[in-house]
N, C-alpha and C positions, 0 to 999 in steps of 0.2 A: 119678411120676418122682422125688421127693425123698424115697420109699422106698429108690430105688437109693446113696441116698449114707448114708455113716458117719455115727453120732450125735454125732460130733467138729463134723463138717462143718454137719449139720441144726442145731444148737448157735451156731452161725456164722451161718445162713441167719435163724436169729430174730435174733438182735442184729443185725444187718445191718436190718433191713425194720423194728423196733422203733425204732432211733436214730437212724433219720433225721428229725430236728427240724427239720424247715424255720425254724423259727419262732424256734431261739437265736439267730440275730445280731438279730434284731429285739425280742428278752424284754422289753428293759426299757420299751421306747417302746409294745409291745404291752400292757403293762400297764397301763401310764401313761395307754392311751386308756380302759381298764377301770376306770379309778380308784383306779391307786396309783402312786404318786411315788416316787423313788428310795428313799427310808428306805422308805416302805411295801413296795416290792419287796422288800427286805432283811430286812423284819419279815414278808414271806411266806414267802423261803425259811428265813428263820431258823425260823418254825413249820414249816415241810414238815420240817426237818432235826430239829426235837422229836419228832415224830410220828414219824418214821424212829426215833431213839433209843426210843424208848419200844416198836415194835414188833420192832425186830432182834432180837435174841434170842429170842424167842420163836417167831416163826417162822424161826430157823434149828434151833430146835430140833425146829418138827415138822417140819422137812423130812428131820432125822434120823430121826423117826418115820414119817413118811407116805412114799408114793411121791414120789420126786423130781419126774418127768415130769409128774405131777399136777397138782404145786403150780405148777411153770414154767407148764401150759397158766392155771392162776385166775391170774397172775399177769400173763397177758399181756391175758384179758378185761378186769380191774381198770385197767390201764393202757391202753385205747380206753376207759372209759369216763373215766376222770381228762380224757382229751385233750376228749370230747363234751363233757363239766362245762364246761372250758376256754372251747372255742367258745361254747356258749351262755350263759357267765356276763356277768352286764350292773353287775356292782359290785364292791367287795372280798368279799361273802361269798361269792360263786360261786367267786372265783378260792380263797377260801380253800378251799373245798369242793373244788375242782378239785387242789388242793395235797398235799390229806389223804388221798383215793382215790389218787391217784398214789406217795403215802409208803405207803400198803397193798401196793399193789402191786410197790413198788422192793424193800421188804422181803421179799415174799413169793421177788422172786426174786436177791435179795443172801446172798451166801454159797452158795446152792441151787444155780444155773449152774455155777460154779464149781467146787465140790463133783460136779456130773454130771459134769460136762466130765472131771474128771481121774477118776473113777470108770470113765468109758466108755473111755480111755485105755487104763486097767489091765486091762481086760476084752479088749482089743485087743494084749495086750502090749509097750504103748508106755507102762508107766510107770515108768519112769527120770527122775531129772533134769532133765536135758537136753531129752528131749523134754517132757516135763511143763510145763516153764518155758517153751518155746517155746510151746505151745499156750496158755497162757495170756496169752501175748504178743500171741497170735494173735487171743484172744478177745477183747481189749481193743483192739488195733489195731484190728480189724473197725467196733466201733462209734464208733474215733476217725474213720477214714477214712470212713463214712458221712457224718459229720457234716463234715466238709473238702467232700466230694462237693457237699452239699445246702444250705451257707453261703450261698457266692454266688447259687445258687437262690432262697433264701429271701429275702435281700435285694430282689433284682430282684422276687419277685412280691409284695414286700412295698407295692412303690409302685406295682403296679399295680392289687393289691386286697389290703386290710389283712387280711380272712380266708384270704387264700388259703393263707398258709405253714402254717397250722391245719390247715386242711383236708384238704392232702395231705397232711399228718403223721397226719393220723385214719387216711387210705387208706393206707399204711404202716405204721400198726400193724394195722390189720385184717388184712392178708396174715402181719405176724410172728404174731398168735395162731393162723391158722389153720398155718401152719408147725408151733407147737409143739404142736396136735392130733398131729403125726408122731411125736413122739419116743417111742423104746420103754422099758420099764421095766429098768435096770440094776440085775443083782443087785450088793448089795453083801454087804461082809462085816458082823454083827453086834458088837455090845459091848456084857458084859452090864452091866446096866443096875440101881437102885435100884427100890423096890419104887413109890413115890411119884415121880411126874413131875416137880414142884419139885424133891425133893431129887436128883435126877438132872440136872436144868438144874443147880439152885447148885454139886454135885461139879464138873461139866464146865468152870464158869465159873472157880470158886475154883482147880481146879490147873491152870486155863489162866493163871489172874494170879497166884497166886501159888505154885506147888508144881514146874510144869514149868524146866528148865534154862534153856530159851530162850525160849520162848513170851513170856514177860510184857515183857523188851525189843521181840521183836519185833512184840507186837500195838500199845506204848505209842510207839516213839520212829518208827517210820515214821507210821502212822494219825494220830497228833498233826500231825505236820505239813503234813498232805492236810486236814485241816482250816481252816488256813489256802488253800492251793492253791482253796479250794472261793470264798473270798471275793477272794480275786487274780483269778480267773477274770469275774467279773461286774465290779468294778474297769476291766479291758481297755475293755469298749465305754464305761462311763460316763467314764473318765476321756482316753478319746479324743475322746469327744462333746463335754466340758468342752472341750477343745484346738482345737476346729471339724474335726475330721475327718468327712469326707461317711458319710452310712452305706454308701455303694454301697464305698468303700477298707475301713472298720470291717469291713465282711462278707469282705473277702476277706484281711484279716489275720486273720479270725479261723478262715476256711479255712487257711491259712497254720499257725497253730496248732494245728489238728488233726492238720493231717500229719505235725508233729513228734510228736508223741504218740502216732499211728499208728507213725512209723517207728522210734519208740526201742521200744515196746512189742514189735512185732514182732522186732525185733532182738536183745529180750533176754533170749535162752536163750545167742544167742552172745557178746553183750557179757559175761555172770555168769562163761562160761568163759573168758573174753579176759582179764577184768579182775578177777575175782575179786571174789565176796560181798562183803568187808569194803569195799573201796574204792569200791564201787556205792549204799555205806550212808554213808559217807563224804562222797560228794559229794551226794546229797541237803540235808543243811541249810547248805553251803557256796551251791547254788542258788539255794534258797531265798530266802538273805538276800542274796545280788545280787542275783538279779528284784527282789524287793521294792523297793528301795532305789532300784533304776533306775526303779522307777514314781513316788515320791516326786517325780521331775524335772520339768520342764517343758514338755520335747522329748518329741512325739507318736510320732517312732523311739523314743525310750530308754524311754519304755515300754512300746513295745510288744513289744520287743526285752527289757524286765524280764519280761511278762505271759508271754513266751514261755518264756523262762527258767526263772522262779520259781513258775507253776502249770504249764506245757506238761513241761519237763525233768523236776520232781520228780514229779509225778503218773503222767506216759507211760511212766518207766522205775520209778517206784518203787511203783505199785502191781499190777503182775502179780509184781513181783520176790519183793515180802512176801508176797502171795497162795500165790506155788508155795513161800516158804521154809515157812510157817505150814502146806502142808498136808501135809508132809514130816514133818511134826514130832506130824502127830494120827493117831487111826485112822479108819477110814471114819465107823461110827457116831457120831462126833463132830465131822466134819469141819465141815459147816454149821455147827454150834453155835457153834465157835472162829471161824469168818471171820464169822458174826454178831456177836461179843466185836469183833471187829478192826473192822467197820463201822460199830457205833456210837462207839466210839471217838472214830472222824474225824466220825461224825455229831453226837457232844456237842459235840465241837469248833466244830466247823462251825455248829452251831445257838447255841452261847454268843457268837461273834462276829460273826455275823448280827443277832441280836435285839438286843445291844446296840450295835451299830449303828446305828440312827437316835437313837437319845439321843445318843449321840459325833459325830456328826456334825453336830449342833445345836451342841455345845458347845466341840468343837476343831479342826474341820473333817476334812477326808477326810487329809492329808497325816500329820498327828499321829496321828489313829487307826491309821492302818498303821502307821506305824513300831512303837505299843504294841503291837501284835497282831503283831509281829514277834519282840520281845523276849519277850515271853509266851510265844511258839511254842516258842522256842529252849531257856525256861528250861524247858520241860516236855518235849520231844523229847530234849533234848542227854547228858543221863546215860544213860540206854536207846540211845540211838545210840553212845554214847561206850563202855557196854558190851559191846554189841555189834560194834565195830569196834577197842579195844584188847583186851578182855577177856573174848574169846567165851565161856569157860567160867566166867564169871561172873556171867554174865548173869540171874541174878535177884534180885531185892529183897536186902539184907541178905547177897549170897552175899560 
């Protein structure tokens, strides 16, 4: 039967069955019973987001070289077995182990989907634009609205048995792996290539940072600030739990959250033509730094109403946006490789303010350290944003 549907759609069918995490509104208290405490939690994902760093690139680069469809199916086995790790780990080293298989596997299928996805588009004669940008909207809403769907879910069988949200996230991803057994192999077009595989990775990397007209703004000043977005997001539950918010309201503001992310994601192939690139890039770090700012508060609305804002608003609209601008901008044989450049990015990011995280936390508590990690953000985002939105044709280092 999921022979008969499009490799667009089949595409959809795996993120769809893969992200349904019963288990995120409950992460951090889930851990906590595993044996790690809020800084520990932060010092996990900060190492899962090293470990990302460290393999992105590399495997977006063999997915330039390998079969696409291939890599998707290893990438979905890796990820059941990250989740089995999970369940059955009984300390921090399990979970770390649990952390490091799942960073194999995000990698393996970071930049790769994506790359299919608008590959199989073009092969369909839908690759324009317009539609390109939707479909990626499309791909990312999918997995935001799973996760809206299976919040309050997860909540509620979290108190009825603390395995359970695991458990049915195990059976949800075994159905998305067997999904991506369906996908067919898309030809693409080639690009030739250096004689040595390093020196063909470094070519790709070097004129994607610093030779192409746009690329270097566009992978440095979006991706930076999803970095941040990535520690706002974990923030939400803790700093509502701080506030006495029950987890059964926590689960379903964080359902609440997804939806937005679903519905701007979705939305924005139409929103780019409505409102135009520049002013899309625009309101990204203006978000940003209200969410933030509103989490800072002491009122359990204001930040959740920040968390919404500052990781929901900039992430939901602003990473399918850079995704379809970035793959516009490369050719096929290099596509993965460049939205690998663009994920780690957000994943050094993300991994720098994570791991230093429980020391900050020790020494100036949670309110000061955001706001740092604010201004950080800003000063590394803001020129690359600010080029890209006054000075589009200027857009690279030194232009």
């Amino acid at each position: 039967m999921l022979r008969l549907l499009s490799p667009p759609w089949r595409v959809l069918a795996v993120v769809i069955a893969s992200e349904a995490m019963f288990f995120i509104p409950v992460a951090v208290t889930y851990y906590g019973m595993k044996g790690a405490d809020f800084g520990g939690f932060l010092m996990l994902q900060g190492l899962y987001r090293v470990a990302v760093f460290v393999l992105e690139v590399p495997t977006g680069f063999i997915a330039d070289k390998w079969h696409r469809h291939t890599q998707l199916m290893l990438s979905r086995v890796l990820w059941l077995a990250s989740l089995v790790i999970l369940y059955l780990a009984q300390g921090y080293t399990g979970l770390l182990v649990a952390e490091l298989v799942g960073a194999l596997a995000v990698t393996l299928r970071s930049g790769t989907i994506e790359s299919y996805l608008h590959e199989s588009l073009v092969a369909q004669g839908k690759g324009n634009r317009t539609a390109t940008t939707s479909w990626q909207g499309r791909l990312f809403a999918a997995g935001m609205v799973t996760e809206m769907a299976v919040s309050p879910l997860g909540g509620w069988l979290f108190s009825l048995h603390v395995e359970a949200p695991v458990l049915l996230t195990i059976a949800f991803a075994a159905l998305g792996m067997l999904v991506s057994f369906t996908l067919p192999n898309i030809p693409r077009k080639r690009t030739a290539r250096h004689a040595h595989p390093l020196a063909d990775l470094m070519a790709v990397v070097h004129h994607s940072l610093r030779l192409h007209p746009r690329l270097p703004a566009l992978l440095v000043g979006p991706y930076a600030l999803f970095g941040l977005t990535g520690v706002l997001f974990w923030f939400i539950q803790e700093r509502l739990s701080q506030l006495g918010v029950p987890a059964g309201y926590i689960g379903l503001g964080m359902s609440a959250y997804f939806l937005l992310k679903a519905l701007l994601a979705f939305n924005v192939g139409g929103l780019l033509q409505k409102v135009g690139e520049r002013r899309l890039l625009a309101a990204m770090p203006l978000c940003l730094a209200t969410g933030t700012l509103l989490m800072l508060t002491s009122q359990p609305w204001l930040v959740w109403v920040g968390g919404m804002l500052g990781a929901g608003v900039v992430h939901g609209l602003g990473k399918p946006l850079a995704t379809s601008l970035i793959n516009h901008e490369v050719e096929d044989g290099e596509r993965a490789t460049v939205l690998s450049v663009a994920s780690s990015i957000n994943t050094f990011g993300g991994a720098v303010l994570m791991v230093a995280a429980e020391p900050l936390l020790n020494h100036m508590g949670a309110i000061s350290m955001l706001a740092g990690y604010l201004a950080l953000t800003l000063m590394v985002a803001g020129l690359p944003l600010y080029r890209l939105v006054f000075h589009p044709a200027a857009a690279t280092p030194g232009a």
